[in-house]
C-alpha positions as a Python dict, from the first residue, in 0.01 Angstrom:
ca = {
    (1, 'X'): (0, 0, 0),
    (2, 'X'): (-249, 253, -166),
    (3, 'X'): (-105, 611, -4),
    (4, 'X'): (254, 423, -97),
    (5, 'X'): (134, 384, -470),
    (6, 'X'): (-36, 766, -430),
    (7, 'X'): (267, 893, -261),
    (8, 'X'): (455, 762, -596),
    (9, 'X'): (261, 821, -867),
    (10, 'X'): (232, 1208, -744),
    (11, 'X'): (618, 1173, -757),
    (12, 'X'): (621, 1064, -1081),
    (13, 'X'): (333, 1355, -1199),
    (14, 'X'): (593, 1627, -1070),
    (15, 'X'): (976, 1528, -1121),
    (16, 'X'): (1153, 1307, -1270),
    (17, 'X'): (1400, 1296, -987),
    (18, 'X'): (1454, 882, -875),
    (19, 'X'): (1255, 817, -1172),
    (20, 'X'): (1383, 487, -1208),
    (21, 'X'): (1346, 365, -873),
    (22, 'X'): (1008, 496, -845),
    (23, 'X'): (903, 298, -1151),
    (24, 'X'): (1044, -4, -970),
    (25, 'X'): (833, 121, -645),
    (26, 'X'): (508, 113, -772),
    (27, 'X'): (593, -217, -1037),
    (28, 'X'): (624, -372, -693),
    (29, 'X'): (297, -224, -570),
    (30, 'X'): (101, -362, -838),
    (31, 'X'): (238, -679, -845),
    (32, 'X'): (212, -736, -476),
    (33, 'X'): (-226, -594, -551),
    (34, 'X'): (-279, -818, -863),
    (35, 'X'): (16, -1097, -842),
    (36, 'X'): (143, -963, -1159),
    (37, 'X'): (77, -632, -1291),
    (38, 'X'): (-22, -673, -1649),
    (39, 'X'): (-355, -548, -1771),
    (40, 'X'): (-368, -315, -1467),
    (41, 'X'): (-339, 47, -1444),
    (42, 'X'): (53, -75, -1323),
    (43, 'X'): (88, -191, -1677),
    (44, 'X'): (321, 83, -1817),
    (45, 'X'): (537, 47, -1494),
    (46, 'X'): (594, -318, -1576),
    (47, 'X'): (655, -255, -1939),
    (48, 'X'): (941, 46, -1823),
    (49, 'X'): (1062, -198, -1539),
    (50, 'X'): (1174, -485, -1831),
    (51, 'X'): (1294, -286, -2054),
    (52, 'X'): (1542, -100, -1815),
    (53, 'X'): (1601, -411, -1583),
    (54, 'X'): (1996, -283, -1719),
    (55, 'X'): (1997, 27, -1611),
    (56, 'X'): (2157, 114, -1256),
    (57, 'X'): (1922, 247, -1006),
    (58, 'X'): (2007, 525, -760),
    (59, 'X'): (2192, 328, -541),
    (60, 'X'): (2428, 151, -795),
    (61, 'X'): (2514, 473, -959),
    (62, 'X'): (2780, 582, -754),
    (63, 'X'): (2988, 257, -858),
    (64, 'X'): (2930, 315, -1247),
    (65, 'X'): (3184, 484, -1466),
    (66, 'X'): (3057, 814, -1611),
    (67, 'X'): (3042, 674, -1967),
    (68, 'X'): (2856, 418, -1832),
    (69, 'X'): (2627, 680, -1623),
    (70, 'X'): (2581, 914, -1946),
    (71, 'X'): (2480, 630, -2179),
    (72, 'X'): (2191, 467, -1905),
    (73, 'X'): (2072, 871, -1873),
    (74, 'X'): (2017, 942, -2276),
    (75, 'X'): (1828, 607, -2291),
    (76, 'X'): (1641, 654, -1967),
    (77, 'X'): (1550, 1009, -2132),
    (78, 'X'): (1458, 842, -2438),
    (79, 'X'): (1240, 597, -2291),
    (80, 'X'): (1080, 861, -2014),
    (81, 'X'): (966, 1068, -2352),
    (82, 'X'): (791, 738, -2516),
    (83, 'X'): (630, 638, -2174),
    (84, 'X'): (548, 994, -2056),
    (85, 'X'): (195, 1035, -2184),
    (86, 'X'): (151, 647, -2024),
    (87, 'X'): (295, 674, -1694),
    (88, 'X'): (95, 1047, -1700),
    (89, 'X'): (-247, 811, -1736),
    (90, 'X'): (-154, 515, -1492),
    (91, 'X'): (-74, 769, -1222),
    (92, 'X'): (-369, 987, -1266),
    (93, 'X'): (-568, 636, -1233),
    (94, 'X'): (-381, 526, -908),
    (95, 'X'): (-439, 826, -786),
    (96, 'X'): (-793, 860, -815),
    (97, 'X'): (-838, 525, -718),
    (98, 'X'): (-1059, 408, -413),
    (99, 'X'): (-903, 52, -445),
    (100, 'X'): (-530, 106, -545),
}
């Protein structure tokens, strides 16, 4: 579970290519460490995870109209700017965690 969560989180430091389904990735993690993720360095992740429960992940996309598709991008954008400094953090904690 911890190189999963590293493996991730270095993702998530250099691309945000699958960002969406690596938020999901390591929302999982965290809640399968602590039972729920809140109040741990998964936080953020959890916080990203509800508020984009709508938007398709990589393997819906190819059955979602391009409206659709160009709508979930320019809010996934938006949110990916408010959360970028926050997701930056968490992953530089999972990281260089002993325990993650």
């Amino acid at each position: 579970m911890s190189e999963e969560a590293m493996k991730i989180a270095k993702s998530l430091l250099e691309s945000d290519e699958n960002y969406l389904d690596n938020v999901i990735a390591i929302w999982r993690i965290g809640n399968e460490k602590y039972g729920q993720c809140w109040d741990t360095e998964y936080h953020v992740f959890g916080v990203i995870e509800s508020e984009t429960d709508h938007l398709p992940l990589k393997h819906v996309r190819p059955n979602c109209s391009a409206n659709f598709l160009i709508k979930a991008d320019e809010e996934l954008a938006e949110t990916m700017r408010y959360y970028r400094t926050d997701v930056t953090n968490a992953c530089h904690k999972i990281i260089s965690s002993k325990n993650v």
